[in-house]
C-alpha positions in Angstrom: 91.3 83.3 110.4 94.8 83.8 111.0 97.0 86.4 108.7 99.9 84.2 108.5 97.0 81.7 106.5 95.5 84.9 104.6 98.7 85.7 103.4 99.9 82.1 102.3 96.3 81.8 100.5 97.6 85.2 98.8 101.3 83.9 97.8 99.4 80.8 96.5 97.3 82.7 94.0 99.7 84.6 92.9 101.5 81.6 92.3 98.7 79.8 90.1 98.5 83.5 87.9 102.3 83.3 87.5 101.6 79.4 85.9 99.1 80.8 84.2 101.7 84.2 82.7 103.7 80.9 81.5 100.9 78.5 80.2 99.9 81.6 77.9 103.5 82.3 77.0 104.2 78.9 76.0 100.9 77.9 74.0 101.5 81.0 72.1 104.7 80.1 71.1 103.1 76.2 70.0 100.2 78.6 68.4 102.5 81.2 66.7 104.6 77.7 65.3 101.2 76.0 64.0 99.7 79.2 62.9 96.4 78.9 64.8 94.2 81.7 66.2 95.8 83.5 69.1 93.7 81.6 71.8 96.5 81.8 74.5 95.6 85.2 75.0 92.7 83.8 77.1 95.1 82.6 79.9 97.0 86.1 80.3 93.4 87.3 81.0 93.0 84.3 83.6 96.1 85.3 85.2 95.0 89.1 85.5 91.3 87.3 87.3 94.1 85.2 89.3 95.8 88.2 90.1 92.7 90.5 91.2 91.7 87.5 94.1 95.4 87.7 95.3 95.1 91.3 95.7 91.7 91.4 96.9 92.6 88.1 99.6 95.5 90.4 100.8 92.6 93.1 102.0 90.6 90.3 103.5 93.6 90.1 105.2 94.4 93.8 106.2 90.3 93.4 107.3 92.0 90.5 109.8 94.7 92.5 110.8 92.5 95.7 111.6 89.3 95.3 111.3 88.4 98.4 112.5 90.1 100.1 110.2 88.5 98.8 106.7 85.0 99.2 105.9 82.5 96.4 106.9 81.4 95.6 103.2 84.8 94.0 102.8 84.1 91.3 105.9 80.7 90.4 103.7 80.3 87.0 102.1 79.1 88.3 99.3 82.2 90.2 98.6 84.1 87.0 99.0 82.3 85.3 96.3 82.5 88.2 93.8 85.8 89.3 94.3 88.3 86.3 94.9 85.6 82.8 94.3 84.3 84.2 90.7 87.6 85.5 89.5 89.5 82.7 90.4 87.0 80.1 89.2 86.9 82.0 86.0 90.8 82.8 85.7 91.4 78.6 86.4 88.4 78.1 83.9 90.6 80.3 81.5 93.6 78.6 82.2 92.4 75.1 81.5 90.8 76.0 78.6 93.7 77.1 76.8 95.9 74.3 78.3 93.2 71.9 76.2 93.2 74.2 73.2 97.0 73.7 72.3 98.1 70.9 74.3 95.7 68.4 74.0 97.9 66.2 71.3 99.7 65.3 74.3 97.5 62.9 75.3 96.4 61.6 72.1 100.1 60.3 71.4 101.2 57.3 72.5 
């Protein structure tokens, strides 16, 4: 893959966990106003899962850059999937999750 792709699929997560910093800001402030539990807390942890596939993508892409240089565990697949597909699946999980918890009145209002 190319690093200038790598690096773009890193500035786009990193993107999506800085929605998802704002999402939980937000909802708590709708939460903290309707005195509900403090669910939105759920979407600063999907923004920290967000954040560690950013991180970990941008050492994919040092592996692209050099790949002599980095161990070969960090080329696997398997790496892949546990470090940026499950945290990112589960961070976006997070972040929708909480995005239905306090704004779902939205739709129901016509």
């Amino acid at each position: 893959m190319s690093i200038l792709l790598e690096v773009g699929r890193s500035v786009g997560l990193a993107g999506l966990a800085g929605m998802l910093v704002i999402l939980g800001a937000l909802s708590g402030r709708l939460g903290a106003v309707l005195k509900t539990t403090p669910a939105h807390r759920a979407a600063h942890a999907g923004a920290g899962l967000v954040g560690l596939a950013a991180v970990t993508n941008l050492l994919r892409a040092a592996a692209v850059i050099q790949p002599a240089s980095v161990p070969a565990w960090l080329r696997e697949a398997y790496f892949e999937v546990l470090m940026i597909a499950l945290p990112l699946t589960l961070g976006l999980l997070a972040g929708v999750w909480v995005g239905w918890h306090y704004w779902r009145w939205l739709l129901s209002k016509r």
